[in-house]
N, C-alpha and C positions, 0 to 999 in steps of 0.2 A: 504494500500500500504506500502510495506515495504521499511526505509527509504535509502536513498542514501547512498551509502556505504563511506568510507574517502578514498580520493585516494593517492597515493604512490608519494614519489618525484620521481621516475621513468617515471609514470604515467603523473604524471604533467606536465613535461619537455618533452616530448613527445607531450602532448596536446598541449602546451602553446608554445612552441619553434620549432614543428616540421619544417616547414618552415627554421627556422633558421639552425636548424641542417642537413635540406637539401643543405642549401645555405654555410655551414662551410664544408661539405661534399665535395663540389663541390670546393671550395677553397682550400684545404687539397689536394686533387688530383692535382689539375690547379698548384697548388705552386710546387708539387711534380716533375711533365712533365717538368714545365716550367725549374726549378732547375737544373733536367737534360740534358735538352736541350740545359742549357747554355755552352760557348763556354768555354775550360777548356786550362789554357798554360802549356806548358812543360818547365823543366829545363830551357831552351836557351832563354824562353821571346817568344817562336813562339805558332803555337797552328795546330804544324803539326799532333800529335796523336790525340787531339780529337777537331775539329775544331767545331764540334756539341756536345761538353759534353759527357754523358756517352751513351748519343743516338746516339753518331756517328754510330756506329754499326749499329744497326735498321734504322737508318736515309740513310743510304749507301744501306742497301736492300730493302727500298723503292724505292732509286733514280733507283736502275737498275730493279724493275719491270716497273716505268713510262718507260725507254726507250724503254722497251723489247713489253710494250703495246702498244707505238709508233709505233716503228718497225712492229707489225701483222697489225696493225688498221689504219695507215697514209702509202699508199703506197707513195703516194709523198712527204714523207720530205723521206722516204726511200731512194727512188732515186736523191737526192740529191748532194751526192758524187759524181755520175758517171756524173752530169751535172756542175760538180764543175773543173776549171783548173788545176785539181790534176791529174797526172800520176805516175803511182808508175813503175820500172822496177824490176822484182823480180828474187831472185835467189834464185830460189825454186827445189823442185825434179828432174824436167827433168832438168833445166841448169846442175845442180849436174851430174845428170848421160849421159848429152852428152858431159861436161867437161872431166869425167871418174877421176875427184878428188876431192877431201872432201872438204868441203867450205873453210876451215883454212888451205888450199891450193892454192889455186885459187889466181892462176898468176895477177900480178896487171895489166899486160897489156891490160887481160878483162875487164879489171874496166876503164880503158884508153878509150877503143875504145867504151862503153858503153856512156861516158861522149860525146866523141868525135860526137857517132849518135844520141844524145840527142842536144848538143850543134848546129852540122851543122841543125837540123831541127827547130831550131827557139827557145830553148828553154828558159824562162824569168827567170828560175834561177836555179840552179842543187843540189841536198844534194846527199852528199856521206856519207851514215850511216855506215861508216867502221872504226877502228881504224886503225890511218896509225902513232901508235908512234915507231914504228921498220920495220928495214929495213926488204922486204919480203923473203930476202935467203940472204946467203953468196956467190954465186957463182957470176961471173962476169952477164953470164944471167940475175940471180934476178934483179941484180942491173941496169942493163939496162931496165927491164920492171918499176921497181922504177920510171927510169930517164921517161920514156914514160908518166909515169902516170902524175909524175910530171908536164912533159909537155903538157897535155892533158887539167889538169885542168888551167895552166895559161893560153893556148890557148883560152878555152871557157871565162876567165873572170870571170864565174858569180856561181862559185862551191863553198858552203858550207861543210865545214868536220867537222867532230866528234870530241869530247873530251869527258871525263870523271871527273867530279869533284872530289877532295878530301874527302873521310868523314868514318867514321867508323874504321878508322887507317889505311886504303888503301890511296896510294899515288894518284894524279891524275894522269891520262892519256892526256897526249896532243900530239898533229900532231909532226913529224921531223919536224925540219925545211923547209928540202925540200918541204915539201908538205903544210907546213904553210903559209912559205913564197908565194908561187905561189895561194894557194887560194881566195879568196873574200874574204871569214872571217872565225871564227871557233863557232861552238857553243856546248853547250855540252846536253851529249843526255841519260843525267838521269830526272828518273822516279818519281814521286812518288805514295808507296804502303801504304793501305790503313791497320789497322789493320788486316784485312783478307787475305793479299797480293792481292787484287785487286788494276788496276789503273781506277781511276776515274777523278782524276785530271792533272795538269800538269805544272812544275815549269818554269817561266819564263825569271827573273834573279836570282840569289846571289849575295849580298851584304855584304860583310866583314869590317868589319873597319879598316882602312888603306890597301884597297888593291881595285882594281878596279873591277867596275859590271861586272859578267860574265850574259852573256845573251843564254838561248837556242837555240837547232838547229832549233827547230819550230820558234823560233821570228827571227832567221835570215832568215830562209828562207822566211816569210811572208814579213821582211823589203826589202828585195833582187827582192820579187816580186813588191813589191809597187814602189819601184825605178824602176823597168823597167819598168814601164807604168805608169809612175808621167809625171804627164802637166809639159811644161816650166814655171817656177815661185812658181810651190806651196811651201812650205815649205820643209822641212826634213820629209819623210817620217819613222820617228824612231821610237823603241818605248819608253815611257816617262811616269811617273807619272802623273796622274792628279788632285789625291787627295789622302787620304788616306784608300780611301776603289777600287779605280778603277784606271786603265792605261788607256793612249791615245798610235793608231797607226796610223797613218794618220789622219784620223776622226773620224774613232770609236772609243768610248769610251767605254773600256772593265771592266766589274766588275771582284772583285776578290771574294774569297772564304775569311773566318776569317784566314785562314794559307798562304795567300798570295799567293795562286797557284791558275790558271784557273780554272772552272770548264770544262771539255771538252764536245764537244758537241756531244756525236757518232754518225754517220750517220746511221751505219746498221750494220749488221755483216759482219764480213770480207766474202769478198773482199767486200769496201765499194767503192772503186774509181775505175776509169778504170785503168787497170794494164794489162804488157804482160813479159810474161817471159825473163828471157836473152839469155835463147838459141835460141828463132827468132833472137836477132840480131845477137850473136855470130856465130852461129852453123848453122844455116839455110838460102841457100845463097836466097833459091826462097821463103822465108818469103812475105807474102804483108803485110806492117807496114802502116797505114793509115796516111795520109799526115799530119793527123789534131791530132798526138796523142801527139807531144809534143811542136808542134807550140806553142807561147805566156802561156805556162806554166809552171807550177813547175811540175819538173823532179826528183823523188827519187829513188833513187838505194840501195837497203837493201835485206837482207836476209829473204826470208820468208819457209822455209825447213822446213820439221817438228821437225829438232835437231838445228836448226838455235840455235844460241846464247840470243836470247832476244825474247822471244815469255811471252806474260802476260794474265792472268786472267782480264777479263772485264766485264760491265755491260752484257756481251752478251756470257760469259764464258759458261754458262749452263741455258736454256730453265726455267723459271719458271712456276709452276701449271698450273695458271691462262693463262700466255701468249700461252702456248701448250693446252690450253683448249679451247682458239680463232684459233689456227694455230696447225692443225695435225701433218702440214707438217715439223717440226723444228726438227733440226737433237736431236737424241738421248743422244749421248755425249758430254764431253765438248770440248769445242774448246777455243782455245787460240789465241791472237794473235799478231800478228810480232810487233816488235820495231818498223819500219820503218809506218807499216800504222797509229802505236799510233801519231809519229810524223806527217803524214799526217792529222789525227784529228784535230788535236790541231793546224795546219797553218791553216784547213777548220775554225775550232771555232773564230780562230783571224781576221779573214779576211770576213767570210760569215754569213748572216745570225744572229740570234739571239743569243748571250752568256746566257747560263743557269746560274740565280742566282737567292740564296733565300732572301726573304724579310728580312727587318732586325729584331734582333732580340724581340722587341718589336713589331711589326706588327705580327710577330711569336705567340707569347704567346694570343696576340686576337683574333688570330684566334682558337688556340687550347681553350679557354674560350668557345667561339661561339659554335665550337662542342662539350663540355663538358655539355653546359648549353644545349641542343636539349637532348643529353645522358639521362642526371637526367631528362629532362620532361617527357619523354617517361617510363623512371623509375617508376618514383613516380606517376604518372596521369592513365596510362593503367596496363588492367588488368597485371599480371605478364609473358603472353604468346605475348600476342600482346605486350607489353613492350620490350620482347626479339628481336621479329620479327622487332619491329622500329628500337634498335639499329643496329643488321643488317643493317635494310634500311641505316640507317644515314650514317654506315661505308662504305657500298656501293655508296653513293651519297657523300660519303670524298673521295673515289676514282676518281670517275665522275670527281669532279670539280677540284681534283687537276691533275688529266690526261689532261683535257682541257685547264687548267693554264701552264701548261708544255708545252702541244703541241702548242697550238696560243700563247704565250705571252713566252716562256722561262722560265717559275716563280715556284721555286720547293721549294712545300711548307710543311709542315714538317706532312708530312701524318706518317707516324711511329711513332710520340708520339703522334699524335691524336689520334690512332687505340691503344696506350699504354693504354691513359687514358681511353677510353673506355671499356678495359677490365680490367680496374682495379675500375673503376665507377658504371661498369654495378653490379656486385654484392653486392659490397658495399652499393650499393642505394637499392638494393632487403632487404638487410638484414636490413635495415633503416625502409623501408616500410614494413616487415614482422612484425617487431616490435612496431610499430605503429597501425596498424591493431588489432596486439593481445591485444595491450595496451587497444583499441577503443572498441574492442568486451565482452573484459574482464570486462573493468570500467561501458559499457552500460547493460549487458546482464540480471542483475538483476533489474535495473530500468525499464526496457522495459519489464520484464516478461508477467504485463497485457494483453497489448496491440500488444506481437510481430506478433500475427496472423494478426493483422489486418496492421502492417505496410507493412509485407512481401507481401501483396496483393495489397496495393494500387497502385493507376495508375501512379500516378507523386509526384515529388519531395516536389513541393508545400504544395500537399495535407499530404504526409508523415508527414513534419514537423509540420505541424497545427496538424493535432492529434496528437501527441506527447505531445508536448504545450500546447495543451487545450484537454488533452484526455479523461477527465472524461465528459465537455462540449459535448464533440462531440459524444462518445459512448452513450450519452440520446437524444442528437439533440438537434438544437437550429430552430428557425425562423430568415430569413435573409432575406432581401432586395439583390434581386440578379437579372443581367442581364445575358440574357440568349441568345445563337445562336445557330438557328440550321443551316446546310448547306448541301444541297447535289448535286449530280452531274446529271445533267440532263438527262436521257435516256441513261445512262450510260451501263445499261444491254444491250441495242440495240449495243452499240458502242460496246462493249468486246466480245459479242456473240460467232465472228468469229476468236478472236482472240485465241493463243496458253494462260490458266491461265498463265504459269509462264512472259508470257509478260505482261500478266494484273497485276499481283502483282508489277511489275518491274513500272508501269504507275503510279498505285495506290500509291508503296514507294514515287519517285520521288512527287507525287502532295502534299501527308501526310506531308513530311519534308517541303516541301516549306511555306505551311498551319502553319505548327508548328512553325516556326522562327516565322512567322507574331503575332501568335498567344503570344508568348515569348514576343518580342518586348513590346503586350502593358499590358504583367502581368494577362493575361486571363489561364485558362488552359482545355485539352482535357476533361471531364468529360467520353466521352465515342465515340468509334469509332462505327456505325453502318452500316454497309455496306460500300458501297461506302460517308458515310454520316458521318460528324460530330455534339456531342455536346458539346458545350463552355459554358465555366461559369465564370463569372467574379461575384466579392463581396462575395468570400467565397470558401474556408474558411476564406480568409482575406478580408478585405474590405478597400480601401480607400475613401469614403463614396458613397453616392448613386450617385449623380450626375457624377463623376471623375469616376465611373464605368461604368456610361452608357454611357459616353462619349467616353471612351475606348471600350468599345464593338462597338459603330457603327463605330469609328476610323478604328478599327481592321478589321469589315465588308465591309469594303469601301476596306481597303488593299488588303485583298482579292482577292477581285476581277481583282485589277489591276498585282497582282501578278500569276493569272488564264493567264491572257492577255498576260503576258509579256512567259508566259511558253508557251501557244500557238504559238508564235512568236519563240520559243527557238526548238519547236516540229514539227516545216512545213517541211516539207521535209523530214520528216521520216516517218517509218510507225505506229508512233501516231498518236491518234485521235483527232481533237478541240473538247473542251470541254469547258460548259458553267455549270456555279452551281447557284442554287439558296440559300440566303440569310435572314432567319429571325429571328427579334430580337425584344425580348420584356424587360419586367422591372418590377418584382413584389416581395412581401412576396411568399417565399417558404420554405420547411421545410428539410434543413440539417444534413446529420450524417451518420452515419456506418451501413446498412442496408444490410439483406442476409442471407445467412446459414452459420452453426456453420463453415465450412471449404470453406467459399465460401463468404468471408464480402470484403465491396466496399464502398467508401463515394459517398455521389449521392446525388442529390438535387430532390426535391418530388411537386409537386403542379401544379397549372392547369396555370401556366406560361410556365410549360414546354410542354403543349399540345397545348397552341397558339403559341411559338416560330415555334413549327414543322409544325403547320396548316399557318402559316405564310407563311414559306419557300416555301410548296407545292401549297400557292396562288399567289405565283410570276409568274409561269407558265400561270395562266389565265387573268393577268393585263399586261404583258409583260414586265417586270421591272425585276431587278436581283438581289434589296434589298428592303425587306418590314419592318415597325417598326412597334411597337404598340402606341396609344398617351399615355401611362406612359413611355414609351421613351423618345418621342419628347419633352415631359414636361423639360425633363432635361438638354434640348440640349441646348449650348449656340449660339450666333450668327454666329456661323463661319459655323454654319447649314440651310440651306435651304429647311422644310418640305413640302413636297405636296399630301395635302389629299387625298386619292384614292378612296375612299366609307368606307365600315364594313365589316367584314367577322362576321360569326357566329361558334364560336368553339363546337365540337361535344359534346353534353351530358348541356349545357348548355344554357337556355331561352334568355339571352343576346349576343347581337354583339357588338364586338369590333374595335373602329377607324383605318384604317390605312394608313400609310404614307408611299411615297419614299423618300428619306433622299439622298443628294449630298451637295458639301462643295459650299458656294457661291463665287462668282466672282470667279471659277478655276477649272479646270477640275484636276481628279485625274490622273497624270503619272505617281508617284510616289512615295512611301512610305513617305516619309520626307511632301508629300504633305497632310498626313491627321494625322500626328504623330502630339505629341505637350509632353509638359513639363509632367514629371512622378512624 
């Protein structure tokens, strides 16, 4: 034999650390995601650009596939909105065109009498999404429909109007006074745009130092509604700090986002709430307006036209792959939409319903571990095809659970740098284990020359490594003290007869596997499958001495059968068959090793132990018993066995009979595996 060649530090480090270098692999990436994940601030101390690191981005086209899969998949949180107190009055196409003037026209006294049938029908608080910080004409007219409007909103009381905050070197926009003074409050009715100019979120005060909180049109309008339907006594319906990561409005307590904006919650695609045009009420005298549209609600009046002034990109802007792969039916191009209904969102998210927010950011990063560490097993463990196909699976069941995490609990969990790290894992780990592999085939290929025909045939794992390890032993054969079982399935031909084969192999796999674990359990292994029949060998090629082998083979025997029983019970009511096996084991010198043709070699065990074990099995049937032993068995059994003699059989070809015995554990019946197992 030629000797062992010197292996390479390459080689070594591979052999000796692979593991480790799996597990620094896995860390290398995790520290990577997690890095980027984290929350990044901008000049001002805020962390309005990347509230999620440099994953914002990815992290942001995740959030609007989970909506968009909400949206096809949950018709009822869809409809949501329309069962929600929100009425939107819109000024859209037709008001445009039975006005017969351009929205940036439109007389304020439309806007009066809008308020005015909003208010006489009961309404619990009104936003008016217009700027009113200049007068609407110069003629004496204008300024009368002004005075109207003016008087419209004080009449009603409970009107919200527009501002515009300061920023980017634009001045703010705030109300005339007219129009300030006579309103409820003002809130202001900026956006914020996400790198991609999408709105996903939504700002709720400004805070400047030395200057007072300005608060949004969506938090006044929610405070506006909470006050008109607040019990006598409760507290201030405001909204308030409750800590540093969440606001109180009443009683909710709303989480925030790392950049201090809402996350919002979308209902659906626009039109998410019920809405009806302005020109029923303007322009249409024989309109039916349903008694219940703005009773006890919030009431918004905003432009939704398709040249409107404020129309945005949203989680619902454009259809993705996936969500039009669920839903045909989702319109083609993109769609935008209205300022007014963003504001309507964002009172639904404050007031209804569950607020979307992500874990913190160390629940974050254990999560993305969890899916990293599934990645590499699937990497490193399966072949390289089924490897691929699992991480697939995984990324599809990271969808799964974070869609359901989304939908029942609110919780959006950071599915974009799990699905990052996975493709950044997934090969990485290939190239890991290609290299390993070569390392493995390389360093073996010449030590193995001998004997690689004979490994490449063997039956099991067990057996592979014993010849290896003692392959000069085994390639001449030894004598071994060896327990032997045979088993097979009772009139099994009778039961399959009628059946279709591929359902009998399907019967056969499912009993084989069940068989196998048992057999694993107590260190026995398959020598050879015969038909419907097994043979088992325990004490060889390894041995842990004779007794602790035969003890293990009738443990294993007994298992068996309680594991037949328990399949039985798993199989009623299908159209399987019950099935019963017989059982026999005996205990003697046989003779061991690599036996067969040049292109055809198998380890096997050789001697007339093995033609009692099978004449055993097949004498179960005429004693009626379902395990039969030999007395160099029983010899070995300790007390936790209870023998009983059953006569002699006489084995074929030879002048003597041999003892046998039914073998059960005493004081207990077998149920279950743990019941005939014992220390290894």
């Amino acid at each position: 034999m030629s000797p062992i060649p010197k292996k390479s530090l390459a080689s070594y480090a591979l052999r000796r650390w692979y593991l480790a270098l799996a597990i620094f692999l896995v860390s290398v990436v995790w520290i990577g995601v997690a890095l980027a994940l984290c929350p990044l601030k901008d000049a001002d101390g805020s962390y309005s650009s990347s509230p999620y690191g440099l994953s914002t981005g990815l992290e942001n086209k995740a959030l609007d596939l989970l909506f968009q899969l909400r949206d096809v998949r949950r018709a009822d949180l869809r409809a949501r909105g329309t069962n929600e107190p929100i009425t939107i009055i819109e000024i859209d196409e037709r008001a445009i065109k039975a006005s017969h003037v351009r929205l940036q026209n439109w007389r304020r006294d439309w806007y009066a009498r809008l308020i005015d049938r909003a208010s006489r029908d009961g309404a619990s608080v009104i936003g008016l999404d217009i700027y009113l910080s200049e007068e609407g004409g110069h003629s004496d007219e204008d300024r009368g429909y002004d005075q109207q409007l003016a008087k419209a909103i004080a009449d009603a009381g409970n009107v919200v109007i527009a501002s515009k905050l300061g920023a980017g070197g634009f001045e703010a926009i705030t109300p005339l006074p007219l129009f300030k003074d006579a309103a409820y409050t003002v809130g202001f009715v900026d956006l914020s745009l996400d790198s991609d100019g999408f709105v996903r979120s939504s700002p709720l005060t400004r805070a400047r130092t030395g200057e007072e909180t300005e608060f949004s049109f969506a938090t006044r309008l929610a405070e506006g509604y909470l006050v008109a339907h607040a019990v006598e006594g409760e507290p201030p319906q405001y909204l308030k700090p409750a800590d540093d990561e969440r606001v109180q409005l009443g009683r909710r307590i709303l989480p925030l986002r790392t950049d201090r904006n809402l996350q919002v919650d979308f209902r659906a695609r626009s039109p998410a709430f019920r809405h009806i045009s302005a020109a029923e009420i303007l322009f249409n005298e024989n309109a039916q307006i349903p008694d219940d549209l703005f009773r006890d609600r919030i009431v918004m009046i905003g432009a939704t036209n398709i040249d409107a002034p404020d129309l945005f990109s949203t989680p619902f802007y454009e259809p993705l792959a996936l969500a039009r792969l669920l839903d045909r039916s989702l319109p083609n191009t993109p769609v935008r939409t209205p300022g007014v209904e963003l504001h309507a969102m964002t009172v639904a998210t404050l007031l209804f319903g569950q607020t979307p927010v992500r874990p913190s950011y160390r629940w974050e990063i254990i999560a993305l571990i969890l899916a990293l560490a599934l990645v590499v097993l699937a990497v490193l463990r399966l072949r390289a095809l089924w490897g691929l196909l699992t991480v697939i699976l995984i990324a599809g069941m990271t969808l799964a659970v974070s869609s359901w995490a989304f939908n029942a609990h609110g919780l959006i969990l950071p599915l974009a740098s799990a699905w990052l790290g996975m493709v950044v894992l997934t090969p990485l780990g290939l190239g890991l284990r290609y290299a390993h592999e070569r390392m493995l085939h390389g360093e073996t290929e010449a030590d193995r020359a001998q004997v690689m025909d004979i490994l490449s045939r063997c039956v099991s794992e067990e057996v592979a490594d014993e010849l290896w390890q003692r392959r000069d032993q085994i390639m001449s054969g030894e004598r071994r003290v060896v327990s032997i079982i045979f088993t097979d399935i009772r009139s099994f031909t009778t039961l399959s007869e009628n059946a279709p084969s591929d359902q009998v192999v399907i019967w056969l796999n499912d009993y084989f596997s069940r068989m196998h674990a048992v057999i694993n359990r107590h260190r026995g292994h398959i020598n050879k499958f015969i038909g419907d029949g097994l043979m088992i060998v325990f004490g060889a090629p390894e041995s842990r001495g004779d007794e602790e082998e035969a003890r293990h083979a009738v443990a294993c025997g007994l298992e068996m059968l309680v594991a037949v029983e328990r399949m039985n019970v798993e199989w009623q009511g299908t159209d399987r068959p019950i099935i019963k096996i017989g059982v026999g084991i005996t205990t003697g010198e046989a003779t061991c090793g690599v036996v067969g043709a040049e292109r055809r070699l198998e380890y096997t065990v050789i001697g007339d132990i093995v033609n009692l074990s099978a004449r055993l099995e097949s004498t179960t049937k005429e004693y009626g018993v379902p395990l039969l032993t030999s007395e160099s068995t029983v010899r070995l059994l300790d007390d936790r066995y209870e023998a009983r003699a059953l006569g002699e059989v006489l084995v074929k070809g030879k002048n003597t009979s041999t003892k046998i015995f039914s073998v059960t554990l005493k004081n207990a019946e077998v149920e279950s595996p743990t019941s005939v197992t014992f220390g290894q």
